[in-house]
ZATIKOL-525995 format. One line per 4 residues: number of its first residue (from 1); for each residue x, y, z of C-alpha. Coordinates in steps of 0.5 Angstrom, whole numbers, plus 500, padded with zeros to 3 digits. Layout:
# residues N
NUM	X/Y/Z  ... $
//
This chain:
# residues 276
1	656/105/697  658/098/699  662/091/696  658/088/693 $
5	663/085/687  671/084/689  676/081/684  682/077/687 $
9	688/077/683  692/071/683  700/071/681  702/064/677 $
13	706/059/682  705/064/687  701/062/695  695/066/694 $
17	693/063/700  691/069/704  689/074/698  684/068/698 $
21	682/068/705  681/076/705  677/075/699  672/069/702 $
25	673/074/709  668/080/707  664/076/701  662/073/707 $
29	661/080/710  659/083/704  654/078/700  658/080/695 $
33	660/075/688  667/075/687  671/074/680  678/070/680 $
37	683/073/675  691/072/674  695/073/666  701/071/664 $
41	706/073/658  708/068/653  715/067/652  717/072/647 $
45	722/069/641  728/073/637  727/069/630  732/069/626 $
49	734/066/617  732/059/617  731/057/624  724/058/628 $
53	723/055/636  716/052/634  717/047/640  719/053/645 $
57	713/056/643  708/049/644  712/048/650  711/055/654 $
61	704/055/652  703/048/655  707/051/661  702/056/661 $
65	695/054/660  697/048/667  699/054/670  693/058/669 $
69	689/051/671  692/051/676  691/058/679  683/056/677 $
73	683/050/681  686/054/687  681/059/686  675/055/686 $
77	677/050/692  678/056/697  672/060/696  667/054/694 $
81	661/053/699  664/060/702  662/065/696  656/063/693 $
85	658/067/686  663/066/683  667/067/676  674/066/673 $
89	678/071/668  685/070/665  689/072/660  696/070/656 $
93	697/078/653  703/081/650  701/087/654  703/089/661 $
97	700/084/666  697/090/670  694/093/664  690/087/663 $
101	688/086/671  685/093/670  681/092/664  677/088/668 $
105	676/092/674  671/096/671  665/091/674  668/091/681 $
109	668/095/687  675/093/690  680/089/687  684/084/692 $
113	692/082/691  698/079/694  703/086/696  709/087/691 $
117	715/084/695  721/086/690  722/078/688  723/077/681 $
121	722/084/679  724/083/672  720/078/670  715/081/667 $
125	711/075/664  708/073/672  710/079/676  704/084/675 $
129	706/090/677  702/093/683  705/100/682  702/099/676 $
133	696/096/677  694/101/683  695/107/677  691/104/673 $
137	685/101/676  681/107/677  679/102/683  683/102/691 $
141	687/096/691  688/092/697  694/089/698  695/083/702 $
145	702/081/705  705/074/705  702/070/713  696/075/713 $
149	691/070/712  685/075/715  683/083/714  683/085/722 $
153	679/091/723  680/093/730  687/098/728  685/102/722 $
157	690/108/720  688/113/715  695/116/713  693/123/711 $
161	697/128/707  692/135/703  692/132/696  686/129/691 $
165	688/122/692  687/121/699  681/125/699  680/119/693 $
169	683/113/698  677/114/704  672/115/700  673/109/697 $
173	674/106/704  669/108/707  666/101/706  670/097/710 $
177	671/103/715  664/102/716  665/095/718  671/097/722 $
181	665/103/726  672/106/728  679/108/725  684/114/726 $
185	686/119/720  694/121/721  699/125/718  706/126/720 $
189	708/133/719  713/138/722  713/141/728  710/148/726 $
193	705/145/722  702/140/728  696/146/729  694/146/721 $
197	695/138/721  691/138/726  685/141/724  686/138/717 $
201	685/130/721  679/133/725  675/135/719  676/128/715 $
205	674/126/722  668/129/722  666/127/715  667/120/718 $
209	662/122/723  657/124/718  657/116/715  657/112/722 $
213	665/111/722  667/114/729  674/117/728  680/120/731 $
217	684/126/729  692/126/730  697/131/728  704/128/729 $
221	711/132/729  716/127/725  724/130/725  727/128/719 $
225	723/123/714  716/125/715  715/117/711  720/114/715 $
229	717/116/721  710/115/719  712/108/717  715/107/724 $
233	709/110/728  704/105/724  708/099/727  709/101/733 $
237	702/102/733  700/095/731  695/098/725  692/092/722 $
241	690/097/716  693/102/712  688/106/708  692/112/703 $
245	693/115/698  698/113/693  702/119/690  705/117/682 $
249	705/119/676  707/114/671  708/107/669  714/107/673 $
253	710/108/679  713/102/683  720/107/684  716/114/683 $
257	710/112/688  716/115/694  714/116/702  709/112/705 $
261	707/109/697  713/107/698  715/104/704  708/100/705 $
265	708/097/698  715/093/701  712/092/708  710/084/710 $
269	707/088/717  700/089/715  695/090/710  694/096/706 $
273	689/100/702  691/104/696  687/108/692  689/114/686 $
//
C-alpha cells in the first residue's frame, strides 16, 4: 500500500498553516493528489407565532459562505505549484461535522487534520469533533498540532497494547514506516508482565521487518498509571510520531477514548497517527 490520495480537513477561522505543510509535505514524497475539505453547521433558529429571523438566517449564511471561500483560497495558496492534483469539498449540514469529513473519506488513503485542543468545545457548528471523526472514518487520522508545520520521521513510536485497533493503527501506518525505514513498537506494562510484552513488541517487529521497516521492540514497567507513564516516556523520548490504536466505543468517544487515546488528543508536543 502506499499514499496515493490524502484529504486535509481545514477548520473554519482557524490556522491550518501546518496541517497544510503535512499534507504539501508527503504529497510531495508520495506523488499523490490531495482533496481540501472543511463543513460548517448553520445557525439553528428556535421560531415562534408571528416572528421569523429571515435576516439572522440570510446574515449567517453569507457569514458562512466567506468562511468556506476563505478556507479554499487558504487551501489552493498553500499547495499550489507543490501538489499537482487537487480538489475541494465542503459542505454547510445540519449533521455532526465529523460524520460529513468521514463520508468523504472513502476515496483516501489518509485523512490529515489539526489536533483537538478543547477550545470551543461546545460549539459544535465549527468544531469537528476528532473523537469522533477518528470513529468514524474507517480511515487513520493524522493529527497535526498547532506549531508543527513538518512530519519529522526520525523518532517513530508505535504505542502497543494486544487489541484489534493496534493491530489496525500499524498496518494502516505501514506507509509512512516505510518512508521513516525505522521506528520502535512500546508498551507500558507492570512489572510481572515486561516478559510477555516483550515477546509481544518483538513480534510486531518482526512483521515490520518482513516490510522493509527496521524496528525495535521495547516492554517497559510503568508504576501507577500505565497511560500517564507511556505519556511521559514519549516526550522524554523526543517521539516525532505517535502511531496507536484508539480505543472507544461511541459518539462520545472525545471523553471515553481513556489512556494514552486520551492524553495524545490534547497534547501540542507531537504528531500522532490514529486508527480504529
Amino acid at each position: 500500500m502506499s499514499l496515493k490520495s490524502l484529504m486535509v480537513h481545514l477548520e473554519l477561522n482557524r490556522d491550518n498553516q501546518g496541517v497544510l505543510a503535512v499534507a504539501a509535505q508527503l504529497a510531495s514524497r508520495c506523488d499523490a493528489r490531495v482533496i481540501g475539505v472543511a463543513a460548517c453547521q448553520p445557525i439553528q433558529v428556535l421560531y415562534s407565532e408571528g416572528w421569523t429571523a429571515s435576516d439572522v438566517i440570510l446574515q449567517d449564511r453569507a457569514e458562512i459562505t466567506q468562511e468556506l471561500q476563505a478556507a479554499e483560497a487558504q487551501f489552493r495558496t498553500a499547495l499550489a505549484g507543490k501538489v499537482a492534483d487537487l480538489e475541494w469539498r465542503s459542505m454547510v449540514t445540519y449533521e455532526l461535522l465529523a460524520d460529513y469529513i468521514a463520508s468523504q473519506a472513502a476515496s483516501v488513503d489518509l485523512i490529515i487534520t489539526g489536533k483537538d485542543m478543547g477550545a470551543d468545545m461546545f460549539d459544535e457548528s465549527r468544531r469537528t469533533n476528532i473523537g469522533d471523526l477518528v470513529m468514524r472514518a474507517g480511515r487513520p487520522v493524522l493529527l497535526v498540532p498547532e506549531g508543527i508545520t513538518s512530519l519529522k520521521l526520525d523518532n517513530i513510536y508505535i504505542g502497543w497494547k494486544d487489541r484489534r485497533e493496534a493491530r489496525r493503527a500499524v498496518a494502516d501506518a505501514l506507509p509512512l514506516l516505510q518512508l521513516a525505514g525505522k521506528c520502535t513498537v512500546l508498551e507500558v506494562c507492570a512489572t510481572p508482565q515486561v516478559k510477555l510484552a516483550k515477546a509481544r513488541v518483538d513480534d510486531v517487529a518482526a512483521w515490520l521487518a518482513t516490510h522493509g521497516v527496521q524496528a525495535v521492540g521495547e516492554a517497559v514497567a510503568g508504576a501507577g498509571n500505565e497511560a500517564g507513564y507511556f505519556h511521559a516516556e514519549l516526550l522524554s523520548r523526543k517521539c516525532h510520531l505517535l502511531v496507536a490504536g484508539a480505543y472507544g466505543h461511541n459518539r462520545f468517544s472525545e471523553w471515553v477514548f481513556g489512556g494514552v487515546t486520551q492524553d495524545v488528543l490534547l497534547d501540542p508536543e507531537f504528531c500522532v497517527l490514529l486508527s480504529h
